[in-house]
KEKE-3310 file (N, C-alpha, C; in steps of 0.2 Angstrom, whole numbers, plus 5000, padded with zeros to 4 digits):
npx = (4921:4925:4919:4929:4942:4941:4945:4957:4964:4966:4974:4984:4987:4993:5003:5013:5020:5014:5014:5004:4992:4994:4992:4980:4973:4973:4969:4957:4954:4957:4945:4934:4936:4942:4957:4966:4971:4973:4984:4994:4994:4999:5012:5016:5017:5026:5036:5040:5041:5048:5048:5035:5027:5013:5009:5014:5008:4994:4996:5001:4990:4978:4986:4983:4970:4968:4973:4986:4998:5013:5016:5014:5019:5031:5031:5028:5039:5047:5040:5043:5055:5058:5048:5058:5069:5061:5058:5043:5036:5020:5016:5024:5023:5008:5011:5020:5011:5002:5010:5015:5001:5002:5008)
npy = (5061:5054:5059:5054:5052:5067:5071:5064:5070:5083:5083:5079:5089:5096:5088:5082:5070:5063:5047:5038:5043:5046:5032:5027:5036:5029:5018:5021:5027:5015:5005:5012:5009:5016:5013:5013:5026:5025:5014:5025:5031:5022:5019:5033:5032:5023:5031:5039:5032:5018:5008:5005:4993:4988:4995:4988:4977:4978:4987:4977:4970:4977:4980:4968:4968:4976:4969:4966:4957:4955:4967:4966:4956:4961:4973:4966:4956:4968:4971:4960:4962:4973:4968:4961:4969:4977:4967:4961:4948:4945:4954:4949:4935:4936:4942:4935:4924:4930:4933:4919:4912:4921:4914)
npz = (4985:5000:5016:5027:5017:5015:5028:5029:5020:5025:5034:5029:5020:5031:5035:5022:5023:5031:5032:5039:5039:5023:5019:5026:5018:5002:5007:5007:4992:4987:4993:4987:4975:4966:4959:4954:4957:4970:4970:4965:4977:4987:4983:4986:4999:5002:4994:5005:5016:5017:5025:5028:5030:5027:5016:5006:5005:5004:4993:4985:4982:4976:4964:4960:4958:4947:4936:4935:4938:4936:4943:4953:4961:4960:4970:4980:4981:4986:4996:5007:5007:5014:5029:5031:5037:5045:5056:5055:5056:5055:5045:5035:5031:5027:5014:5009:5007:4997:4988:4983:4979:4965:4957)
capx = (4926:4923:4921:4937:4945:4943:4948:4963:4967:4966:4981:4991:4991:4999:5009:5012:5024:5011:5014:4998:4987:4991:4991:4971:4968:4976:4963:4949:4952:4955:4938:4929:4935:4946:4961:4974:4974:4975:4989:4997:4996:5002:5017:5018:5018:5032:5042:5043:5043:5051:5047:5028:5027:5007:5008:5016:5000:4988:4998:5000:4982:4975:4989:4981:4963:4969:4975:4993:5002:5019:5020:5010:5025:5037:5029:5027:5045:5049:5038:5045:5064:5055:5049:5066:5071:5058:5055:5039:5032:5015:5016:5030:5017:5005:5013:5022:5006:5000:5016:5014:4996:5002:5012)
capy = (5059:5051:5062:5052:5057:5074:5073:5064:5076:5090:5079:5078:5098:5100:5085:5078:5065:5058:5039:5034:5046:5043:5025:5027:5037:5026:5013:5021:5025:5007:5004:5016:5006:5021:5008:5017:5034:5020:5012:5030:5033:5016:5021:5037:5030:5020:5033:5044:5028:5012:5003:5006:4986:4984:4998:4983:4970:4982:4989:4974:4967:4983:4979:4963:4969:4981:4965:4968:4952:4955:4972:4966:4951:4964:4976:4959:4955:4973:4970:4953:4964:4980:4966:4957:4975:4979:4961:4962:4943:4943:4955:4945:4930:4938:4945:4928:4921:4933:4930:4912:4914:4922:4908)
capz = (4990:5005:5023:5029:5012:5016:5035:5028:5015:5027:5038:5024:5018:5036:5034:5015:5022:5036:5031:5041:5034:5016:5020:5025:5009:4999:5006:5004:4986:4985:4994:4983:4968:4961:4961:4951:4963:4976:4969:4967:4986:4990:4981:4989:5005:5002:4994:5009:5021:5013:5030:5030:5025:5027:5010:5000:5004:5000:4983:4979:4980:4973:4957:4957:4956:4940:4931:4933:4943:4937:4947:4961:4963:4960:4975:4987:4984:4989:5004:5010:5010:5018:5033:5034:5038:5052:5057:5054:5053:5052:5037:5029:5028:5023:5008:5006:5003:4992:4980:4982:4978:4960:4953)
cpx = (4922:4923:4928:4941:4949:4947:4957:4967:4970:4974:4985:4993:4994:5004:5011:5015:5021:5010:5004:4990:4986:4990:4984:4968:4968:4969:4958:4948:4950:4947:4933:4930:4939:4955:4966:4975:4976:4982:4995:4999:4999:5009:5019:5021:5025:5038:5044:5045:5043:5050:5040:5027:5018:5005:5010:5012:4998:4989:4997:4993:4979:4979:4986:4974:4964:4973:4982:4998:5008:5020:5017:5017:5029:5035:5029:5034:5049:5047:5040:5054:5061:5054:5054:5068:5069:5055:5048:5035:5028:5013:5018:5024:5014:5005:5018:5016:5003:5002:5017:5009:4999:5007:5018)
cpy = (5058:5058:5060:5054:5063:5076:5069:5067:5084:5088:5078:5085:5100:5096:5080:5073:5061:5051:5036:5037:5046:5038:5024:5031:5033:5019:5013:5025:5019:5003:5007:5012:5011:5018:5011:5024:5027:5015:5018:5031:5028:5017:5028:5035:5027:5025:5039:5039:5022:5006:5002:4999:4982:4989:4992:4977:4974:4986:4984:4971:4972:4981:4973:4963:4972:4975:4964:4963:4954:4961:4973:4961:4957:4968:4970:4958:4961:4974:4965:4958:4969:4976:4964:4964:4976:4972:4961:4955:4944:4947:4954:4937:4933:4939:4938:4922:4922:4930:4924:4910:4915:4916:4909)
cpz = (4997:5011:5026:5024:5014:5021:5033:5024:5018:5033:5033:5022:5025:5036:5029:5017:5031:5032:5034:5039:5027:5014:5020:5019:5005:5000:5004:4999:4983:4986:4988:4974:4962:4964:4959:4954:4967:4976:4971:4976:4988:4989:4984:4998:5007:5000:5000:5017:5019:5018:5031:5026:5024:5019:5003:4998:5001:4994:4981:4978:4978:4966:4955:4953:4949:4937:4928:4939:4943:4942:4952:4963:4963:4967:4982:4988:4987:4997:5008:5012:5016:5026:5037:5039:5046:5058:5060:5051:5052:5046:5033:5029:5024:5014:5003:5002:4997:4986:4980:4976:4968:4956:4954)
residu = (UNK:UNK:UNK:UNK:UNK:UNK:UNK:UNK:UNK:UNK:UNK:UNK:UNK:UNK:UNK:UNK:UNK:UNK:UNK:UNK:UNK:UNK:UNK:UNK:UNK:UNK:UNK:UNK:UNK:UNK:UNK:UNK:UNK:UNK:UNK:UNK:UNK:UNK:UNK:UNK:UNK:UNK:UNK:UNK:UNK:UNK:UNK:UNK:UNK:UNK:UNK:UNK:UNK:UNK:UNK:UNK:UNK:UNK:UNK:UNK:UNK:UNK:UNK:UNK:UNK:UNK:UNK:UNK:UNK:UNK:UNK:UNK:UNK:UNK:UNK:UNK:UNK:UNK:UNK:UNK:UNK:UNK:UNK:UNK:UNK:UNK:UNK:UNK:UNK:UNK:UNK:UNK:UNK:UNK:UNK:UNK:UNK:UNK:UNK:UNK:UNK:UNK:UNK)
# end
């Protein structure tokens, strides 16, 4: 485990539902290449904050890496609504292009 890992691990046992902290694990499992914990936290992130809409790119291109399109498009279209929500352009492209990108 990474030193940031740990320093974000020790921000989540005081606050399991810090959004911005599980969001940077979640990356740098994903950097590490351990893509299915990475996937888990990204999902975590969302279920305790459903508007965190940079969690929906990076599930889904993490779902994409693990050979799984269908439930990276599905994850994209939940982040295209999650934007509309917080009017969040520039991560509602982003994530438009992605699921363009999948067919």
């Amino acid at each position: 485990m990474s030193s940031r890992a740990t320093a974000l691990r020790a921000l989540l046992e005081q606050d399991p539902k810090n959004s911005f902290a599980r969001y940077g694990l979640a990356l740098d499992y994903a950097n590490n290449g351990d893509l299915e914990t990475a996937v888990a936290e990204f999902r975590n992130v969302l279920a305790n904050d459903p508007n965190y809409c940079a969690a929906y790119y990076h599930g889904g291109q993490t779902l994409e890496k693990l050979g799984r399109p269908a439930d990276a498009a599905t994850l994209y279209r939940d982040g295209i609504e999650a934007t509309k929500r917080t009017g969040d352009a520039h991560t509602r492209s982003e994530i438009e292009a992605a699921l363009s990108l999948l067919g």
